[in-house]
C-alpha positions in Angstrom: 56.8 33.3 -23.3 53.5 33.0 -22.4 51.5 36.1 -22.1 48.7 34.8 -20.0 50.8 33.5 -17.6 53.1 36.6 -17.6 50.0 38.8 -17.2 49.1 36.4 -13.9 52.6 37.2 -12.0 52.1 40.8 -12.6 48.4 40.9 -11.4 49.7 38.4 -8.4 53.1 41.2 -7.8 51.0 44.1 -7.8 47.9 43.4 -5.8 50.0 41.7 -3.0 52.4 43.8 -1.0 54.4 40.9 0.2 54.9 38.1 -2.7 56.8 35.1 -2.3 57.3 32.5 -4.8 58.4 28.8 -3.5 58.2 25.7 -3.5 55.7 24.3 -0.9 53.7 26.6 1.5 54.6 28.5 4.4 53.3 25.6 6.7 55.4 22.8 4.8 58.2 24.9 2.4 59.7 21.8 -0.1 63.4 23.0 -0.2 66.0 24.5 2.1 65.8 27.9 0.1 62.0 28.2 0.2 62.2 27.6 4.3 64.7 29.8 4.4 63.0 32.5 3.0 59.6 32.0 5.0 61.2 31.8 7.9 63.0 35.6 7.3 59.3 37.1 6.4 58.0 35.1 9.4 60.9 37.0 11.6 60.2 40.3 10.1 56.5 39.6 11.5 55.3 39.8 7.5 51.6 39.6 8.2 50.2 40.1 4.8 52.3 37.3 3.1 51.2 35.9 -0.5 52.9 33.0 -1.5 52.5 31.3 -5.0 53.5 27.1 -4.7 55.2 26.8 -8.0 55.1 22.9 -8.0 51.3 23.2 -8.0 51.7 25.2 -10.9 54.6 24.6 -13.5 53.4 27.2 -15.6 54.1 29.8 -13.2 57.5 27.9 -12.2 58.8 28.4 -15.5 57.1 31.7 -16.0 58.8 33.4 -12.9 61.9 32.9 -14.1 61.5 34.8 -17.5 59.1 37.5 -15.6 62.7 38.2 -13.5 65.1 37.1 -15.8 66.0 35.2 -12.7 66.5 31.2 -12.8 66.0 30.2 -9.0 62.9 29.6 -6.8 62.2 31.1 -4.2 61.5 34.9 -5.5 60.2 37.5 -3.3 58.5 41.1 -5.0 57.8 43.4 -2.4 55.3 46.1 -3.6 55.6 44.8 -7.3 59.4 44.8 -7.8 61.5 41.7 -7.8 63.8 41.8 -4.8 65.9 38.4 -5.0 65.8 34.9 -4.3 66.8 33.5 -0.4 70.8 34.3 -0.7 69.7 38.2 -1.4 67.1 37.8 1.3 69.2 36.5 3.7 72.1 39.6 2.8 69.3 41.9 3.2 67.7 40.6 6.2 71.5 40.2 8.0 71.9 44.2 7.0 68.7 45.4 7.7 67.7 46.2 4.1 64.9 43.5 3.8 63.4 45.3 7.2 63.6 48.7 5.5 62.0 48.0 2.2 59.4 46.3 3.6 58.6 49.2 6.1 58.4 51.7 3.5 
């Protein structure tokens, strides 16, 4: 694991509210997933949205998934702490969860 890089998502995590890592950018998202989850944020009316494209940057693609111990893209951290990829979005959005967390 490379520290460096590990140090880099938690600097990115905790001085963004909203992080979201993808593939492609908000404008043009690369997979399904990564659409997916922009286009929850964008319905929630998620103003201050980071978003990190992780096939600009392998070393963060690969280093995302040992920060969360999770092994899909995209990953959303709201206020520092890992909240899930799109399927967990999408649950939490469809309940109201995603809505609550990210008023709080």
């Amino acid at each position: 694991m490379n520290a460096d890089i590990q140090q880099r998502i938690k600097e990115q995590v905790t001085t963004h509210p909203v992080v979201l890592y993808m593939k492609g950018n908000p404008q043009f998202p690369q997979c399904g997933f990564s659409a997916n989850a922009v286009g929850i944020l964008n319905a929630l009316g998620v103003k201050e949205l980071f978003t990190v494209d992780v096939l600009q940057e392998p070393e963060i693609r690969n280093g995302i998934k040992e920060y969360a111990n999770w092994p899909t893209i995209p990953q959303l951290y709201i206020k520092g702490e890992f909240v899930g990829g799109s399927d967990i979005m999408t649950e939490m959005y469809q309940s109201g969860e995603l809505k609550k967390l990210l008023a709080s």
